[in-house]
N, C-alpha and C positions, 0 to 999 in steps of 0.2 A: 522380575529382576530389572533393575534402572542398567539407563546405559555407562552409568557410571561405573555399579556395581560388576558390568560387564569389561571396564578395563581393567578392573583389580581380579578379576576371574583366571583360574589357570586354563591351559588347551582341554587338558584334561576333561574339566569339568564343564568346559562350553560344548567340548563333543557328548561330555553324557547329557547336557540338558537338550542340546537339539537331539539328537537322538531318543530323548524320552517325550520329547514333542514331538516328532516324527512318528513315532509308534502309536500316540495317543493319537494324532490325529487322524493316523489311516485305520486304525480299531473302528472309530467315529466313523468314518467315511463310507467302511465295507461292510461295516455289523447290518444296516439295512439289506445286502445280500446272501446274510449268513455267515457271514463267515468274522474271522479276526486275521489282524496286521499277520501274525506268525502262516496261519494259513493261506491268508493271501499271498506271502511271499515264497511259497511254496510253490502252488499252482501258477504266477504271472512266471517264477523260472522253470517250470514244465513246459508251459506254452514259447517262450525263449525258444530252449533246447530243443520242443518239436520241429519249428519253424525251421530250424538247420537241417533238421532229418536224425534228432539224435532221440531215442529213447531210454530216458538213463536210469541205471537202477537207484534205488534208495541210495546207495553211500556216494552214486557221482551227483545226485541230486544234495545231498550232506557237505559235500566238498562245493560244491558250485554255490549254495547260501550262505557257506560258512556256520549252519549248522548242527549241532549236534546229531550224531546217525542215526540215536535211540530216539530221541526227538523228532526224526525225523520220521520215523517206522509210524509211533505213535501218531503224528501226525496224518501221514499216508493212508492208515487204516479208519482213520475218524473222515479223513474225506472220501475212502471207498464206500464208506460205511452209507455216505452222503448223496453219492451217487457222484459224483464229481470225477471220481480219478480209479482207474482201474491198475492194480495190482496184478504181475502175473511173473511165474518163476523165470530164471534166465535158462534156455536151453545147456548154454556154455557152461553154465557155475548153477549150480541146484541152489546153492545157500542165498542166490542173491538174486533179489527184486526188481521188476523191470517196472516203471513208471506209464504211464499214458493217460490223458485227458479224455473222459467222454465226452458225447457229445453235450451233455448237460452241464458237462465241467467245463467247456471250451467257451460254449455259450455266458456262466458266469465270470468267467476268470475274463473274458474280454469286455464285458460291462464293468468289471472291476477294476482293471487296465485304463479305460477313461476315466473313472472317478479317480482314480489315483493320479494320473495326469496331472487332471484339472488340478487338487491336493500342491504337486510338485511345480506346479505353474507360480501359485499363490507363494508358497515357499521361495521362490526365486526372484520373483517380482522384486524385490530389493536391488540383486544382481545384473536388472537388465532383463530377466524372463532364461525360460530351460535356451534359446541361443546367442546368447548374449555372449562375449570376449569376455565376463567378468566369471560368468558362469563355467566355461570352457576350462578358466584357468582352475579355478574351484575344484571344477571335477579334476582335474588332473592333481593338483594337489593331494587331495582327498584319496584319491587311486594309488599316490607314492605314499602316503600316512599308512594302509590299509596293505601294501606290499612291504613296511616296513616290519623286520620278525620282533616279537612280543615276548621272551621267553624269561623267565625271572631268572634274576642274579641271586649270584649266593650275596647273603647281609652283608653289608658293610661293617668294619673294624668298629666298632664304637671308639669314641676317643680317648676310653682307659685303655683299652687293651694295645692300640694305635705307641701311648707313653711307655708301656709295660713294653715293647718290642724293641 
């Protein structure tokens, strides 16, 4: 896409093309350790969460990606499966799934963690680099976009029905 065609672009759509180059390039970047963008952002927000002291089950891991929860179950069990992440019940709640990192998972997820970096570095490098004032401001932007609610409207009147009224 020219930078032309880039001011006739709507938000819209400039967010779904970085976003669909975001994704393709961290597929690219982590497929040499196994894994894909989906599960890698799976396991780099476990490692997050651990670091606090939190061990969260599938749906606070679901709510913390913004993930789907079945999605995420499916995912959970392909990297238990993998050796990566152990599953285990919540004492408190039978129905729900407590998350944690093996040590084979902790090991890839933090090799994963720098190639994705370096990835987010190059990405930025326009802005200045990940500490940049240009960046700062970006992210925050992007954090008030993403706190912004999404919920659909009922249709608009079309312009007969609008005359008819």
């Amino acid at each position: 896409m020219s930078p032309a065609a880039h001011e006739k672009a709507t938000a819209g759509y400039l967010v779904w093309r970085l976003s669909t180059k975001w994704r393709t390039a961290v597929d690219r970047a982590v497929a040499p350790l196994g894994l894909t963008h989906a599960q890698y952002s799976l396991l780099a927000s476990l490692h997050g969460m651990a670091r606090t002291g939190q061990q969260p089950s599938q749906r606070q891991l679901a709510d913390h990606t913004g993930l789907e929860a079945l999605y995420v179950s499916k995912l959970a069990r392909a990297l238990e499966g993998a050796g990566l992440l152990g599953r285990s019940r919540d004492p408190a709640d039978p129905r729900a799934m407590r998350l944690a990192l093996t040590e084979q998972g902790r090991d890839v997820t933090g090799r994963a963690i720098g190639v994705v970096q370096e990835l987010l570095e190059q990405l930025l490098e326009p802005l200045g680099g990940q500490g940049s004032a240009r960046t700062r401001e970006f992210t925050r932007e992007l954090a008030l976009l993403l706190d912004a609610p999404l919920a659909p409207h009922p249709p608009h009147a079309t312009h007969a029905e609008k005359e008819q009224s």
